[in-house]
DRENMARKE-963522 format. One record per residue: x negated, y negated, z of N, C-alpha, C, O in turn; residue number from 1; residue in three letters. Coordinates in steps of 0.02 Angstrom, whole numbers, plus 32768, in hexadecimal, padded with zeros to 4 digits. Atoms other than C-alpha are relative to their C-alpha. Last residue first. Example, Ala and Ser with C-alpha at 12.3 -4.5 7.8 and 13.67 -1.06 7.14 Angstrom:
   n_X   n_Y   n_Z  ca_X  ca_Y  ca_Z   c_X   c_Y   c_Z   o_X   o_Y   o_Z    n  res
  802A  803B  7FFD  7D54  8035  8165  8027  7FC9  8025  800E  7F92  802D    2  Ser
  7FD3  803B  8000  7D99  80E1  8186  7FD3  7FC4  8000  7F9F  7FC5  8021    1  Ala
***
This chain:
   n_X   n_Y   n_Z  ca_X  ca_Y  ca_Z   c_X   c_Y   c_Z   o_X   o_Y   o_Z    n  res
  7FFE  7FC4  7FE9  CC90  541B  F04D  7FB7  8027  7FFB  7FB2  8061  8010  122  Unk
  8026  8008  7FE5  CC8B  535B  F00D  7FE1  8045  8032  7FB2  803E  8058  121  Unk
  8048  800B  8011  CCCE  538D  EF79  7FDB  7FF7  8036  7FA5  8013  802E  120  Unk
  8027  8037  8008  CD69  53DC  EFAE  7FCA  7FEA  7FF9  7FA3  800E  8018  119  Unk
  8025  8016  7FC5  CD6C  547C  EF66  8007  7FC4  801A  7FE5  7FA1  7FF4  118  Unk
  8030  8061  7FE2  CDD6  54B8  EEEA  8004  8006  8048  8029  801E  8073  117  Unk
  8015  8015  7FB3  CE0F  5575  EEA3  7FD5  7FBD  8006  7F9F  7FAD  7FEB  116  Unk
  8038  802F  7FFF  CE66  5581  EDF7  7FF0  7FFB  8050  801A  7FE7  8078  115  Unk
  8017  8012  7FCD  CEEF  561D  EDD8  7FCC  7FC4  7FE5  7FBE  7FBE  7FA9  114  Unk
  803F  7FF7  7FED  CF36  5651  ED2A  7FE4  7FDE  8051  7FFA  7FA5  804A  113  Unk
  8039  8033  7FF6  CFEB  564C  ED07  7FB5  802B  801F  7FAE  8062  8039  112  Unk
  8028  7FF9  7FC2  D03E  56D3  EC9D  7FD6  7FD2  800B  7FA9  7FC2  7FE4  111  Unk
  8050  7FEF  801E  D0AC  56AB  EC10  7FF6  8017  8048  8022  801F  8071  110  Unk
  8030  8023  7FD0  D166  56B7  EC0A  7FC5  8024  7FE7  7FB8  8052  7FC0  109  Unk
  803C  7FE3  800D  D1ED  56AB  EB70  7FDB  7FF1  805C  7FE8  7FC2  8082  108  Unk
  801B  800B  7FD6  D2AE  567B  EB77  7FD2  8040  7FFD  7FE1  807B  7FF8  107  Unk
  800F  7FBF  7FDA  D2ED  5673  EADF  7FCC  7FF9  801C  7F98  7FE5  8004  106  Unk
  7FE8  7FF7  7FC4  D34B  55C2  EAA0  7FDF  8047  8031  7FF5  804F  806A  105  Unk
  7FC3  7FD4  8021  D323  55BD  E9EA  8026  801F  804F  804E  804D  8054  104  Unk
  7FD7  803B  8030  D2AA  5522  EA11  8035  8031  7FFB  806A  8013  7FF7  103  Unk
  8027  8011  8050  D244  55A3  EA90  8057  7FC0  7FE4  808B  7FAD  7FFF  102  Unk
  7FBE  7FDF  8040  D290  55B8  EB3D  7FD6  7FD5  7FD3  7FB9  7F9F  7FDB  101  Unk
  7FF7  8038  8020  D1F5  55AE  EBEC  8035  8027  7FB6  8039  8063  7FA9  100  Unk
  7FBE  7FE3  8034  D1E7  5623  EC6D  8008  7FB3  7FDC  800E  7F7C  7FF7   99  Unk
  7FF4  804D  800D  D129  5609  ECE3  8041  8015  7FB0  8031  8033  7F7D   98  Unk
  7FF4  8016  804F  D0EC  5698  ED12  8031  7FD1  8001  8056  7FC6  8031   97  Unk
  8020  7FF8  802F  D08B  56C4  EDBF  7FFB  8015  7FCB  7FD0  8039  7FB2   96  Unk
  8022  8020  801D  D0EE  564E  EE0A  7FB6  8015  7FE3  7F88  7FF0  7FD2   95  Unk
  8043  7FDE  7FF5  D171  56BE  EE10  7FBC  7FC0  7FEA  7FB2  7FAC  7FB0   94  Unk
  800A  7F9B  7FF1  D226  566F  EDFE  7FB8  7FF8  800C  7FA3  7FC1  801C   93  Unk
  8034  7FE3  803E  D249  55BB  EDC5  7FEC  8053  7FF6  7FE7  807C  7FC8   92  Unk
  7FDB  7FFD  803D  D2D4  55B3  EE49  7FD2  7FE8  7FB8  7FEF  7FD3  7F86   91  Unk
  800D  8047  8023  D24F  55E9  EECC  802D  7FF1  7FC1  801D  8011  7F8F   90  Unk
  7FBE  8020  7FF2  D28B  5686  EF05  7FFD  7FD2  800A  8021  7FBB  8036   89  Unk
  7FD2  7FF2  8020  D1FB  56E4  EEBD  804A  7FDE  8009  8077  7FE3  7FDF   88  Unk
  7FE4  802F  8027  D183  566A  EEED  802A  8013  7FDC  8040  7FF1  7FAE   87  Unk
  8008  802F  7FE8  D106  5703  EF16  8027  7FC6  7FE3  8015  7FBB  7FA9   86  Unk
  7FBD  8020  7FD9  D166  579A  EF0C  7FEC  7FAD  7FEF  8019  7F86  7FE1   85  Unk
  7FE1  8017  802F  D0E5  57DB  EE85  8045  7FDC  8029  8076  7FC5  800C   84  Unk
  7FCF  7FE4  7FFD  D062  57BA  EF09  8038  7FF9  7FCB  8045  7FBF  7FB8   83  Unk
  7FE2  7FE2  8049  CFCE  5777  EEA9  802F  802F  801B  8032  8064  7FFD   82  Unk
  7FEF  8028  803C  CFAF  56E6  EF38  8006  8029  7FC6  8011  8007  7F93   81  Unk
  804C  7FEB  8015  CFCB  5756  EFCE  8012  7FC8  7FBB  8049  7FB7  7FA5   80  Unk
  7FF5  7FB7  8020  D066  570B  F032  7FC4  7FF0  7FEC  7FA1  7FC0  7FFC   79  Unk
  8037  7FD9  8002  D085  5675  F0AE  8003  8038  7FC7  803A  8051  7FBF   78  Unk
  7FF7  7FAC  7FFA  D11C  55F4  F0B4  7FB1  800B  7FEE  7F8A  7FE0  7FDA   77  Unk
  8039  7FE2  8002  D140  5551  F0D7  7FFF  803D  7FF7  802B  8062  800E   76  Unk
  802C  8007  7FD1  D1EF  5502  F0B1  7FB3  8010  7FFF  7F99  7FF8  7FCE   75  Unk
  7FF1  7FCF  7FD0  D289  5539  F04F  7FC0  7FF4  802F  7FC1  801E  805C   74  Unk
  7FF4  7FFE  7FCF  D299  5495  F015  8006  803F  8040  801D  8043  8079   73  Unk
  7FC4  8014  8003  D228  548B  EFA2  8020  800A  8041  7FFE  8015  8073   72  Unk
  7FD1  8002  8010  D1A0  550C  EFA6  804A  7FE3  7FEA  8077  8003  7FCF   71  Unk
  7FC6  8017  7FFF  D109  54DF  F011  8034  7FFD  7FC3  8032  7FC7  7FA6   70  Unk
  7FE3  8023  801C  D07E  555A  F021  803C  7FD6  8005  8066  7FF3  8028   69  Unk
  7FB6  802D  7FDC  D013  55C0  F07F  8018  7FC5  7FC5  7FED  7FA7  7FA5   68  Unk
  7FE5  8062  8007  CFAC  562C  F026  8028  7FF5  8027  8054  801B  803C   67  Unk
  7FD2  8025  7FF2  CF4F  56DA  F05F  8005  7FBC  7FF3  7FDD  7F91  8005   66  Unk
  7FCA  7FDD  7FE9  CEDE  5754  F025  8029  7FEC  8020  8044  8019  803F   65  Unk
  7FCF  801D  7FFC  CE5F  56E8  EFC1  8038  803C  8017  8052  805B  7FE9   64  Unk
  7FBB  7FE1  8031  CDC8  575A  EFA6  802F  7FE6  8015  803E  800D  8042   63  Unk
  7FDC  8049  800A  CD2C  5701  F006  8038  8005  7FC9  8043  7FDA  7F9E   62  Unk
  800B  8019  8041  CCE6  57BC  F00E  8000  7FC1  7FD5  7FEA  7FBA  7F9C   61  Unk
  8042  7FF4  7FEC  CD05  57C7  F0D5  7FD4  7FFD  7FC2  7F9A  7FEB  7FCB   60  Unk
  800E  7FC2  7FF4  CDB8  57AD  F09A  7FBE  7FF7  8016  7FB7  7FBA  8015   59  Unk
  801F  7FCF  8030  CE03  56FC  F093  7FDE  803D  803C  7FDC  803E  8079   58  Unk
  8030  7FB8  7FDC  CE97  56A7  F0EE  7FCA  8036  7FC8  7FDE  8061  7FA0   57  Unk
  8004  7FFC  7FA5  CEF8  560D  F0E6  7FCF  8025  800B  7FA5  801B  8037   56  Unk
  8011  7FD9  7FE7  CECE  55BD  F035  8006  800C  8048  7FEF  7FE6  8073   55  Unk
  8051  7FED  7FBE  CF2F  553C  F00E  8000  8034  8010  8033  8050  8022   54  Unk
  7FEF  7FE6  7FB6  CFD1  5541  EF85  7FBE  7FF7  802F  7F99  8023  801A   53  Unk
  8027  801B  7FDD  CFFD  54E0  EEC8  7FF5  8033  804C  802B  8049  805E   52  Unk
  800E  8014  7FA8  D06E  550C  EE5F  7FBB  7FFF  8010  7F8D  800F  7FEA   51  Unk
  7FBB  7FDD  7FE5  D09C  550C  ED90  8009  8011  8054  8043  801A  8068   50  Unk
  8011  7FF5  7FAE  D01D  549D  ED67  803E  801B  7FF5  806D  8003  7FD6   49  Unk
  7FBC  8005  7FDB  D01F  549B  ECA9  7FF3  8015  8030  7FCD  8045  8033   48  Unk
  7FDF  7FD3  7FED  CF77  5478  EC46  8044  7FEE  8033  8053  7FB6  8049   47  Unk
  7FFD  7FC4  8049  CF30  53F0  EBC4  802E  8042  802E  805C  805B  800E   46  Unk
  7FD4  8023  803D  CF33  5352  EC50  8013  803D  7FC8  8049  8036  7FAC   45  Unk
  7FC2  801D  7FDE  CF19  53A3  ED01  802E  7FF7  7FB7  8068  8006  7FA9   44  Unk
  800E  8056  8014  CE7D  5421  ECB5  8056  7FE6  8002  8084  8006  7FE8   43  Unk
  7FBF  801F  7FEB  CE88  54D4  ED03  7FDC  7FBE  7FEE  7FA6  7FAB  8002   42  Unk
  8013  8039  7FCA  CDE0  5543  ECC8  805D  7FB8  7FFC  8079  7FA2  7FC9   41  Unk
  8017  7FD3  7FCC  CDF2  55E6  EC67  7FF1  7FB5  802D  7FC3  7FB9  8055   40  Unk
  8049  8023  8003  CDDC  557A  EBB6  7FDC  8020  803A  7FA0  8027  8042   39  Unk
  8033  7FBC  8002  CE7C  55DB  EB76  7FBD  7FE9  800F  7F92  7FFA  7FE7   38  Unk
  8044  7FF2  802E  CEB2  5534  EB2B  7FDD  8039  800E  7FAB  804B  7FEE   37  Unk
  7FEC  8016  804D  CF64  552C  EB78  7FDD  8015  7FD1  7FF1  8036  7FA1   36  Unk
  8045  8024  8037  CF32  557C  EC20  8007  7FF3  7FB2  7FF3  801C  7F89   35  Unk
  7FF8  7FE1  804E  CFD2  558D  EC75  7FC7  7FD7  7FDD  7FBD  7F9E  7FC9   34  Unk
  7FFB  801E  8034  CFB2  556F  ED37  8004  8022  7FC1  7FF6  805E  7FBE   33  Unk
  7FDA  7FBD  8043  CFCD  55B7  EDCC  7FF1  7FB6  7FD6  7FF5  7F7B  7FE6   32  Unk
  7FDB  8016  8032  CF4C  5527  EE4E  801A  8048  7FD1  7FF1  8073  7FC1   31  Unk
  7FFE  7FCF  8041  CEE4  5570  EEE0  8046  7FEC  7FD0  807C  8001  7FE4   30  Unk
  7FC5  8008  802C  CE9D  54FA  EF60  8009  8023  7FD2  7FD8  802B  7FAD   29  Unk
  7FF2  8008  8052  CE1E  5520  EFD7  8043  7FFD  7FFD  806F  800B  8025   28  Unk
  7FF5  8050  8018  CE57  5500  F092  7FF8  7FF7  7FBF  801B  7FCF  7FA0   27  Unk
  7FBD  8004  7FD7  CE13  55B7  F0D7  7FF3  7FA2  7FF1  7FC4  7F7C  7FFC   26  Unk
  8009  8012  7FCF  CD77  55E2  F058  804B  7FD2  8016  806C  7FB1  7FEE   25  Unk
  7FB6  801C  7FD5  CD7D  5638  EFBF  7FEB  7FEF  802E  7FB4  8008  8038   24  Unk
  7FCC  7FDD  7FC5  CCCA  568D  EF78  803E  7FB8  8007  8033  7F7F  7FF3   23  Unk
  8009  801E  7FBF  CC93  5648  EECA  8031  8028  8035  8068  8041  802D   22  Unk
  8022  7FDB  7FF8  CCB2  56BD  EE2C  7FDB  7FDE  804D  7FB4  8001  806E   21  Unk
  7FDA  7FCC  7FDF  CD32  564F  EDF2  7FDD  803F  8032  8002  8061  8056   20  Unk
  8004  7FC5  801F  CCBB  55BE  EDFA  801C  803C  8014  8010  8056  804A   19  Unk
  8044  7FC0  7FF3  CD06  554F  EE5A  7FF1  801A  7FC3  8019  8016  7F95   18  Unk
  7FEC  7FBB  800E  CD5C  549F  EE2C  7FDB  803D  8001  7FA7  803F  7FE0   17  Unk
  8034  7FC4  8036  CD1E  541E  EE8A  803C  8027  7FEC  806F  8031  800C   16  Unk
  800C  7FB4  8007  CDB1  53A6  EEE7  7FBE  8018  7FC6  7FB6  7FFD  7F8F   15  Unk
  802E  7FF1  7FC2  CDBB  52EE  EF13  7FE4  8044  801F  7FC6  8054  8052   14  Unk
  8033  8033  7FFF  CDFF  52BC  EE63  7FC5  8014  804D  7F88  8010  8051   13  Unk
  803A  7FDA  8018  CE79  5344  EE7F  7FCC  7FCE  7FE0  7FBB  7FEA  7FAC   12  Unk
  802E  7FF4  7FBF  CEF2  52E6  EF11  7FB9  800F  7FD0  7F82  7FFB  7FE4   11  Unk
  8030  8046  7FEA  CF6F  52A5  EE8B  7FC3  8004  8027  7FA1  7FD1  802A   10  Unk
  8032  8041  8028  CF6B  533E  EE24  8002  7FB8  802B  7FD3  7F90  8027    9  Unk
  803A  7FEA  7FFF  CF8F  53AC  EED2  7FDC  7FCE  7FBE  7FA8  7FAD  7FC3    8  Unk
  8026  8026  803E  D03A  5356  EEE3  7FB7  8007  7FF5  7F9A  7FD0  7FF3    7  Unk
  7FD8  7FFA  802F  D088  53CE  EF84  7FD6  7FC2  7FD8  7FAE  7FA5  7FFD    6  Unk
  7FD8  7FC0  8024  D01B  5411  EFE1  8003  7FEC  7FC7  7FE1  7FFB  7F95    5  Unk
  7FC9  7FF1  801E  CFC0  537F  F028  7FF5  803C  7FE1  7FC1  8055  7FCE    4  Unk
  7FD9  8037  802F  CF48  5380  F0C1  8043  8021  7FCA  8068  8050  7FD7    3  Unk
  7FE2  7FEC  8039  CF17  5425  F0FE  8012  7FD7  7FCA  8022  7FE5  7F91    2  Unk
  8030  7FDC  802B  CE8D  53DC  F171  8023  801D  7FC3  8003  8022  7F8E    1  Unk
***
């Protein structure tokens, strides 16, 4: 039921994207991303995936209060999805910002935005 983790653009053809304002449900998908265009909606080709995780656990609100995820080699892991730990010891760091160096070499970060998916047939 969890299927893949890890390469979420090959799988997203078989995903909705919610309305942010939609409840969560255990197995959604929630993409960090850097919204390029500011459009508030995750598109594969114009924005930057910066991770990927499944929903484990929502609130009685359908409020996303736990991911599971896979990391590289450190394995599976659990946390809240706007913990500032989250993916902190990911050698990218926090995945909720994304560190990138301008042409003059100085290192800048943004803040990613969330996307929640459904599979379609759900």
């Amino acid at each position: 039921k969890i299927g893949p983790i890890i390469d979420i653009k090959k799988y997203m053809h078989n995903y909705k994207q919610l309305d942010p304002n939609e409840n969560n449900r255990k197995f959604d998908r929630v993409v960090y991303y850097v919204d390029k265009d500011e459009d508030g909606k995750y598109d594969p080709i114009k924005d930057d995936l910066v991770h990927s995780a499944v929903v484990w656990e929502v609130d009685d609100e359908g409020n996303t209060t736990s991911v599971v995820a896979k990391c590289g080699s450190d394995g599976v892991y659990y946390d809240h999805p706007t913990s500032p730990s989250y993916g902190a010891d990911s050698p990218k760091g926090s995945y909720l910002e994304k560190k990138y160096k301008d042409e003059e070499g100085k290192e800048h970060k943004i803040k990613t935005k969330r996307a929640y998916f459904r599979y379609k047939d759900e």
